[in-house]
C-alpha positions in Angstrom: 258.3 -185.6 247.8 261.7 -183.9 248.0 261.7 -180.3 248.0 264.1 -177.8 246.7 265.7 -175.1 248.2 267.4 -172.3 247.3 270.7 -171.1 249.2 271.5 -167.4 248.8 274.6 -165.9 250.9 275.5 -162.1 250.3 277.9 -160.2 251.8 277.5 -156.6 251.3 279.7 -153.8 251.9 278.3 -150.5 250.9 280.0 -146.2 249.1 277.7 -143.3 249.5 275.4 -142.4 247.1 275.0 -138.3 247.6 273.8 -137.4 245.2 270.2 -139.8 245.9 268.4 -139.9 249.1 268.2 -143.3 249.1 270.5 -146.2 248.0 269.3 -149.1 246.5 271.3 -152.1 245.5 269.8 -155.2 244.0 271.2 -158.5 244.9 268.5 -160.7 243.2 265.7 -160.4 240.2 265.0 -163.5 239.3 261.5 -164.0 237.6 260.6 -165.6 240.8 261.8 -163.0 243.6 263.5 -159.8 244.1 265.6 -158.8 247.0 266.9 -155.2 247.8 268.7 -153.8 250.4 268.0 -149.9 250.8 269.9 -147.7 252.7 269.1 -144.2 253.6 272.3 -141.5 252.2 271.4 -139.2 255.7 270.0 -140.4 258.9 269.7 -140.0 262.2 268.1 -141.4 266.0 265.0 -139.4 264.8 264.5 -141.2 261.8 263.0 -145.3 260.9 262.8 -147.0 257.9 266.4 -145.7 257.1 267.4 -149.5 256.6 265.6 -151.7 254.7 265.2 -155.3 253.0 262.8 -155.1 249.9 261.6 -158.6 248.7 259.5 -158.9 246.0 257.4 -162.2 245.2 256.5 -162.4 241.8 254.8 -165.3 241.4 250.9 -165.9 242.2 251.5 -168.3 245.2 252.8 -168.0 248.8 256.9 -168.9 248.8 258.0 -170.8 252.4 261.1 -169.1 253.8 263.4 -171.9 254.7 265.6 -170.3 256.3 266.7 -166.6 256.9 270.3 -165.3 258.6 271.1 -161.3 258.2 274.0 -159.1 259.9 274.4 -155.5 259.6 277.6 -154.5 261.1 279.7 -151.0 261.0 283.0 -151.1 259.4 286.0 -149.1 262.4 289.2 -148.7 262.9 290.8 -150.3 265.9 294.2 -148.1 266.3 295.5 -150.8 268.9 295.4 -153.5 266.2 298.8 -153.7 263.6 298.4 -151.3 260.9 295.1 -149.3 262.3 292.9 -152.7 261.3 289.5 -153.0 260.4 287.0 -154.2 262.2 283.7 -154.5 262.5 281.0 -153.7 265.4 277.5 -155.4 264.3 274.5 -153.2 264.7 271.8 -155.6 263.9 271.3 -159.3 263.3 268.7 -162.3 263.4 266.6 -164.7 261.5 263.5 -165.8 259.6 261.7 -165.2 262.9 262.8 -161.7 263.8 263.0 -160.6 260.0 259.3 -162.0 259.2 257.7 -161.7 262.3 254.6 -159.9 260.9 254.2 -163.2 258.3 252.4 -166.5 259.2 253.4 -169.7 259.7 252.7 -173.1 258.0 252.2 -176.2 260.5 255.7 -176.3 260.1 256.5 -172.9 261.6 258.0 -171.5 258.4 257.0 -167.9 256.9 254.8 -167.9 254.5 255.9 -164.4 251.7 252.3 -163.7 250.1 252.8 -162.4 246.4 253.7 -158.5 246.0 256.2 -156.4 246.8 257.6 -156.6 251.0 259.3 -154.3 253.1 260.9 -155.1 256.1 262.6 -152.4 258.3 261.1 -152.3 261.7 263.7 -154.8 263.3 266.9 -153.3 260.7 266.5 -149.9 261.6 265.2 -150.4 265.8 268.5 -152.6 266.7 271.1 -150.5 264.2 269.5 -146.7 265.5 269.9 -147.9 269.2 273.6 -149.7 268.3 274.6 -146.3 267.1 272.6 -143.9 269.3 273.7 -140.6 269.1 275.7 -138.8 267.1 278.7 -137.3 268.3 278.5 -132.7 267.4 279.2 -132.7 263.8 277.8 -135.9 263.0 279.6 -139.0 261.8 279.8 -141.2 258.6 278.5 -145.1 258.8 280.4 -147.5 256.4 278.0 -150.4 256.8 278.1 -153.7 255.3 275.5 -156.0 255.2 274.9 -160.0 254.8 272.2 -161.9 253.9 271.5 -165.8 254.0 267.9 -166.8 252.1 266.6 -169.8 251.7 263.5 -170.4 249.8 261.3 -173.6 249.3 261.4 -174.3 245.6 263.6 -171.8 244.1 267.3 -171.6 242.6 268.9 -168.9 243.2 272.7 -168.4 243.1 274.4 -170.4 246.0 277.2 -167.3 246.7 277.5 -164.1 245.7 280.2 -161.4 247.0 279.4 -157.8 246.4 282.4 -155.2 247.6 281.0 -152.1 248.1 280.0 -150.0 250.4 276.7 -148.2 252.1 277.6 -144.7 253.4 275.3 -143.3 255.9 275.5 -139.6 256.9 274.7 -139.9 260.6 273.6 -136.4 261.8 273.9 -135.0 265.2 270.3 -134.0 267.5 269.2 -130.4 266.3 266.2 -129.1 267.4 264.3 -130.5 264.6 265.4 -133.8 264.5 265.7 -133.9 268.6 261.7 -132.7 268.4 261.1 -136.0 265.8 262.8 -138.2 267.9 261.0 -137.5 271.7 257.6 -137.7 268.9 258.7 -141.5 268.2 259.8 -142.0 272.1 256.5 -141.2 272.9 254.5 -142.8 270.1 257.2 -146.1 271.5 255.8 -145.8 275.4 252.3 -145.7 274.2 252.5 -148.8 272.1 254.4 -151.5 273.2 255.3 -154.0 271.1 256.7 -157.6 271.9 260.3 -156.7 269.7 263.3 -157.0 271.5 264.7 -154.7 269.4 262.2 -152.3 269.7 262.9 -152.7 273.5 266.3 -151.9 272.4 266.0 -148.8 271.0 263.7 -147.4 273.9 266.6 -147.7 276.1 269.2 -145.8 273.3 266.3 -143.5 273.2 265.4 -142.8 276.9 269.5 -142.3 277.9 269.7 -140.1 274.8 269.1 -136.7 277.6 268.0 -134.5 274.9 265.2 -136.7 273.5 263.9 -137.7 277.4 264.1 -134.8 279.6 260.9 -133.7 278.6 259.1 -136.9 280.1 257.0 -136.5 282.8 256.8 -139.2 285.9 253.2 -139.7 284.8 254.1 -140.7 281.3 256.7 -143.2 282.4 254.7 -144.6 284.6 251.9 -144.9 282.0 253.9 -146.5 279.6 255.1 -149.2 282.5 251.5 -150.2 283.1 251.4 -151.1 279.7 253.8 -153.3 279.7 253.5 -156.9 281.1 256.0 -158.8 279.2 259.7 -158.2 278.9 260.1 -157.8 276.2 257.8 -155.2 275.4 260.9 -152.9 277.2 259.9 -153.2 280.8 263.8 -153.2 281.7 264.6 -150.2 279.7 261.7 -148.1 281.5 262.4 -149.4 285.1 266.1 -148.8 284.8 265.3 -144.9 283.6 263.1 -144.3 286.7 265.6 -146.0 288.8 268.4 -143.2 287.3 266.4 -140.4 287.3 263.4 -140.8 289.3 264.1 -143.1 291.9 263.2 -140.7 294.9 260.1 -138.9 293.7 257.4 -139.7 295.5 255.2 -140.4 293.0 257.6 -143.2 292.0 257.8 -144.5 295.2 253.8 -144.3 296.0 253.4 -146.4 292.9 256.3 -149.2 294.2 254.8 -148.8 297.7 251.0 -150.0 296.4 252.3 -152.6 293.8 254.7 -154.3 296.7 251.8 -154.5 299.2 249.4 -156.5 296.4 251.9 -159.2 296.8 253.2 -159.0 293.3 256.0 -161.2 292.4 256.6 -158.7 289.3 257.1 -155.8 291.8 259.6 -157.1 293.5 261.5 -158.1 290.3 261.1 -154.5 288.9 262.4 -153.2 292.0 265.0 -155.3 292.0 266.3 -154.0 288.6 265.7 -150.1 289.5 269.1 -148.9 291.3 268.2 -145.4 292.9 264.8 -146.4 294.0 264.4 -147.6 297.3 262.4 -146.4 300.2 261.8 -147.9 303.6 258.1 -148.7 303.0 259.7 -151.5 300.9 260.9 -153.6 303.4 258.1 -155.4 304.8 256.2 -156.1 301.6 259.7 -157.4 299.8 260.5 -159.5 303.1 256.9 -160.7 302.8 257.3 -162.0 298.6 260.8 -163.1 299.5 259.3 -165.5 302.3 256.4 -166.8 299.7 258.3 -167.2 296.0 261.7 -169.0 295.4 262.2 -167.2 292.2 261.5 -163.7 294.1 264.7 -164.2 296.3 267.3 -163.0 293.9 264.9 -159.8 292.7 264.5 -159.0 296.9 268.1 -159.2 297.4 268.9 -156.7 295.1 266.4 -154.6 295.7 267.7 -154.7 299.3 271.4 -153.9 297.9 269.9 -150.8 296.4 268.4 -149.5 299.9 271.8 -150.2 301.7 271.2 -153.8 302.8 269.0 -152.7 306.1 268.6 -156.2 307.1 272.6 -156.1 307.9 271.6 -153.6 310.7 268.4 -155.2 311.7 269.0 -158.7 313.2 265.4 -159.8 313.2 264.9 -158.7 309.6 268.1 -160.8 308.5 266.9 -164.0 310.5 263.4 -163.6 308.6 265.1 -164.0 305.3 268.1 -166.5 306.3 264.6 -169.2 307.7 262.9 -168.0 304.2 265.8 -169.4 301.9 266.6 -172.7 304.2 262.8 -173.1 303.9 263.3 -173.3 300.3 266.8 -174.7 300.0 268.1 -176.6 303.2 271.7 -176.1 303.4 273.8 -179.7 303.6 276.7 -180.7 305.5 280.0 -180.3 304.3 280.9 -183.6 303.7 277.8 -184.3 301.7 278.0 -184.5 298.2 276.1 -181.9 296.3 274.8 -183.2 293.0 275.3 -179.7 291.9 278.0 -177.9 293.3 277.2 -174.8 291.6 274.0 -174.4 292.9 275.4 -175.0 296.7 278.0 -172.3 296.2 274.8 -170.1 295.0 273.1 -170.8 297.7 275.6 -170.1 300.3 276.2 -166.6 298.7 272.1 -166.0 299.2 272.6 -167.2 302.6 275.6 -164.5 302.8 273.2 -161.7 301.1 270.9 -162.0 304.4 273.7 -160.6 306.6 272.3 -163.6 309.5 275.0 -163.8 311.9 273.8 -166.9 313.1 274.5 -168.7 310.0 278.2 -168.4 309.9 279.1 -172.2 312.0 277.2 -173.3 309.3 279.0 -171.4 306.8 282.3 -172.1 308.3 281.8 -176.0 307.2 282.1 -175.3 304.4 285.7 -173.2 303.8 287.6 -176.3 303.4 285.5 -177.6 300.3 287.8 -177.6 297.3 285.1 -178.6 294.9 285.0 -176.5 291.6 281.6 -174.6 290.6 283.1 -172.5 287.9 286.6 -172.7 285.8 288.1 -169.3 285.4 288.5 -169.9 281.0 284.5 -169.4 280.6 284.3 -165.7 281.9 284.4 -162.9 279.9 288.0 -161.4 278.8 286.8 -158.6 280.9 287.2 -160.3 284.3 285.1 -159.0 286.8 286.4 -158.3 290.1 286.5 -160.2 292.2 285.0 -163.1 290.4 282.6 -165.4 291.0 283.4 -168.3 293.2 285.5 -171.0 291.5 285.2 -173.6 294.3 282.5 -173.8 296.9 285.2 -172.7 299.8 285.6 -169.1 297.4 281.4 -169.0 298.1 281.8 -169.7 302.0 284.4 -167.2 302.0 282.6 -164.5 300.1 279.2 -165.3 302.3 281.1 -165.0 305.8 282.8 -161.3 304.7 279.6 -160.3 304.1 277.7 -161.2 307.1 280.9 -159.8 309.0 281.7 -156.5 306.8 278.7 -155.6 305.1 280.4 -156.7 301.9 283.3 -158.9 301.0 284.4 -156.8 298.3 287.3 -154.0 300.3 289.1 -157.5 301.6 290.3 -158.4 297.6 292.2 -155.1 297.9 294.0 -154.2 294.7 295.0 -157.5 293.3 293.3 -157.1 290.2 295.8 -155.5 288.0 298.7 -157.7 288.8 296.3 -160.5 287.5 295.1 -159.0 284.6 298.0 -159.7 282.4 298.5 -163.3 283.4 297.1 -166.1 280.9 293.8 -167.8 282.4 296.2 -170.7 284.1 298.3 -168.6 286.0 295.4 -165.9 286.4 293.3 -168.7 287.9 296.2 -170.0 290.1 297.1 -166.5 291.3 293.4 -166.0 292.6 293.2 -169.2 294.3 296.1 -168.7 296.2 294.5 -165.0 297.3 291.5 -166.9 298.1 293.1 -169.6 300.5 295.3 -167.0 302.2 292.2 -164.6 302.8 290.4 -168.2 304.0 293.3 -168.9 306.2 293.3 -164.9 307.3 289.3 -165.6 308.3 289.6 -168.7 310.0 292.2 -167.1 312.9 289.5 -164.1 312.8 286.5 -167.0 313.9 288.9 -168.4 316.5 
C-alpha cells in the first residue's frame, strides 16, 4: 500500500508586531492541520515559551510525522562583508526527534500527533535563549526568521511556500525583576534535569550569565551534579562552572577527593573537564583509574594538565602512567606499518603527556616517519596553534618537547601569523618545513 506524504517547506522571515504581545502567523489551515509559528513582541533570558510552533490536528485519528527539519536563525550585519551584508547566526535547529520528543513512536520510530491543538516550545525557546544570552544595557532588537520542513503521512499540503516578513523580538536587558525570574528558572533547571541537549544548553548561558548565578551556593551545585548521570542532562555545563568559580573550595574538593577514591571512571572524566579544580589528593586515585580504564586515560591527563602536570616533576609517577598506556597500547617499531597511523600519532602524544624520560629512544624512532595522520584542509578556518600532528614525525616531535620542556608549545614561537594568510597549500607547506627544521634542531639536542 503506497502512502502519501505531504512536503511543506517555509521560510519565514518575521516585522514586529507592538502593538500585540504576541505574534502569530499562520502558515497552514487546512481542514486537516494547522501550523503556527508564535513569537513573543518582548522577551528576555528570564522568560520560556517566548518561541513557539502551534500545530493543530483536526482530524479524529493520530497523523505520523514523516519527517520534520526547523531553523531559527537571527538576521546581522557583517560590516567586513561588501555593502554591510546580511547574514544570518542560527539560534536553534533540529528534527522530528528533538521537536516531538514528548510524542510516541510507531514500530517505525515515527511521531505519532494525537488529535487537538500542540504546542511545542521547550526545545525553540532553550537553544535560541542560550544562542542569545544576555542582553547587552539597553537591550537589543531580534529580526528572526524562521523555516520549517513538515512532512506528514497522508496529507497534501502545499510543496513550497515563501513568506517575507519578519519576527521582531524586543530583547530586554537583566533588571532586577527579570534577573530574580531568571536565577527562579536556573534553579527550578538544577533541580530537574532533563535529558535535552538544549536544555543543557541553556544551563550553561544561564550559569555564565553572573547576575543570574552569583547567588548559588556550592551546596546547590553540587546537588544538582548528583542528579545528573547522563550528559546530557548538563553535567558539562555544571562541572565546567565549579571548575571557574569553585575549583578550590574545599567543599569542592572533599567531594572530588571521595568520588576519585570509589574508583569511578565518571570522576575522573568530570575532573578532567573542570579547569581550576585540582588538588594533590588527586593524584593517586586518577593514577590508580588511569592504570585500570583505557577510556579514562585522556580524562586523567587532563586532569593532570589542570594541576600543573606533577608527574613531569615526579619520575616515579610518570613511569606509572608511561607502563599503564603501553599496557593498553604497545608502541611498534618505526618501520612497522601501522594500520592506522592516526591512532599511532595519538598514542605517541599520550606517551608525551606522561612526561617519562625514559621513553624518548623509543620516541626518537619515530621522527623520521613521514606518514600523514591529518591533511591541513579538514581543520577549522580558525587554525589552532600549533596544530595537530599532520605526520607521525610532527607527533614524535611534539611528544619529545614535552617530556624535555614541560610542553612543546614556547618552541613554535611566533610563526602563526606569517601563516595565517597563506592558502591551505602553502599554509601546510610552510608548517611542515617549521616542523622538519625544529625536528632537525632536536635531533643535534639528543646527540
Amino acid at each position: 500500500m503506497s502512502l502519501a506524504a505531504a512536503c511543506l517547506v517555509l521560510s519565514l522571515v518575521a516585522p514586529s508586531l507592538a502593538a500585540q504581545e504576541k505574534s502569530r502567523l499562520v502558515v497552514v489551515d487546512s481542514p486537516e492541520l494547522l501550523v503556527v509559528w508564535e513569537v513573543a513582541s518582548i522577551a528576555s533570558l528570564a522568560d520560556d515559551d517566548w518561541l513557539a510552533i502551534i500545530i493543530e490536528n483536526r482530524t479524529k485519528r493520530d497523523l505520523r510525522i514523516v519527517r520534520t527539519e526547523y531553523d531559527v536563525s537571527r538576521s546581522e550585519v557583517d560590516p567586513e562583508l561588501p555593502f554591510d551584508s546580511l547574514v544570518f547566526a542560527r539560534l536553534s535547529a533540529g528534527n522530528s526527534k528533538r521537536l516531538f520528543h514528548a510524542f510516541e513512536t510507531d514500530g517505525d520510530g515515527r511521531h505519532l500527533l494525537p488529535p487537538g491543538s500542540h504546542r511545542l516550545s521547550d526545545s525553540l525557546t532553550d537553544d535560541a535563549t542560550a544562542a542569545v544570552g544576555e542582553a547587552p544595557l539597553g537591550g537589543s532588537t531580534l529580526e528572526l526568521r524562521c523555516d520549517l520542513h513538515l512532512e506528514v503521512e497522508g496529507l497534501v499540503l502545499p510543496k513550497r511556500k515563501w513568506v517575507v516578513e519578519m519576527l521582531r523580538v524586543e530583547w530586554l536587558e537583566l533588571n532586577r525583576e527579570r534577573a530574580l525570574r531568571a536565577r527562579a528558572r536556573l534553579q527550578h533547571i538544577l533541580e530537574h534535569p532533563e535529558r535535552r541537549t538544549s536544555q543543557s544548553r541553556l544551563l550553561d548561558t544561564l550559569l555564565r550569565t553572573e547576575l543570574v548565578s552569583r547567588a548559588l551556593t556550592v551546596e546547590q551545585l553540587l546537588a544538582a551534579l548528583d542528579l545528573r548521570t547522563h550528559a546530557t542532562e548538563g553535567r558539562a555545563p555544571l562541572l565546567g562552572h565549579l571548575g571557574r568559580e569553585l575549583g578550590r573550595d574545599p567543599k569542592v574538593t572533599r567531594y572530588l577527593t571521595d568520588w576519585l577514591n570509589r574508583g569511578d571512571t565518571a570522576a575522573a572524566m568530570a575532573l578532567g573537564g573542570m579547569p581550576g579544580a585540582w588538588d594533590p589528593s588527586f593524584i593517586e586515585p586518577l593514577t590508580k583509574i588511569f592504570e585500570a580504564d583505557l577510556y579514562a586515560q585522556p580524562h586523567v591527563l587532563r586532569a593532570f594538565e589542570h594541576g600543573g602536570n606533577p608527574q613531569a616533576k615526579d619520575p616515579e609517577l610518570a613511569q606509572r602512567l608511561s607502563r599503564a598506556v603501553l599496557a593498553f597500547r604497545p608502541l611498534p617499531a618505526a618501520d612497522d606499518d601501522p594500520s592506522d597511523p592516526q591512532a599511532l600519532a595519538q598514542l605517541i602524544l599520550a606517551l608525551g603527556q606522561t612526561h617519562d624520560v625514559h621513553l624518548i629512544p623509543m620516541l626518537k624512532e619515530h621522527l623520521g616517519d613521514e606518514r600523514r595522520v591529518l591533511e591541513l584542509r579538514l581543520l577549522s578556518a580558525k587554525m589552532p596553534w600549533p596544530p595537530p600532528p599532520l605526520r607521525i614525525r610532527d607527533a614524535a616531535l611534539d611528544a619529545i618537547l614535552m617530556i624535555l620542556d614541560g610542553d612543546h608549545l614556547a618552541a613554535y614561537g611566533e610563526e602563526r601569523d606569517a601563516m595565517l594568510p597563506l592558502d591551505n597549500v602553502d599554509k601546510e607547506r610552510a608548517l611542515c618545513d617549521l616542523r622538519d627544521t625544529m625536528i632537525e634542531k632536536l635531533e643535534k639536542r639528543l646527540e
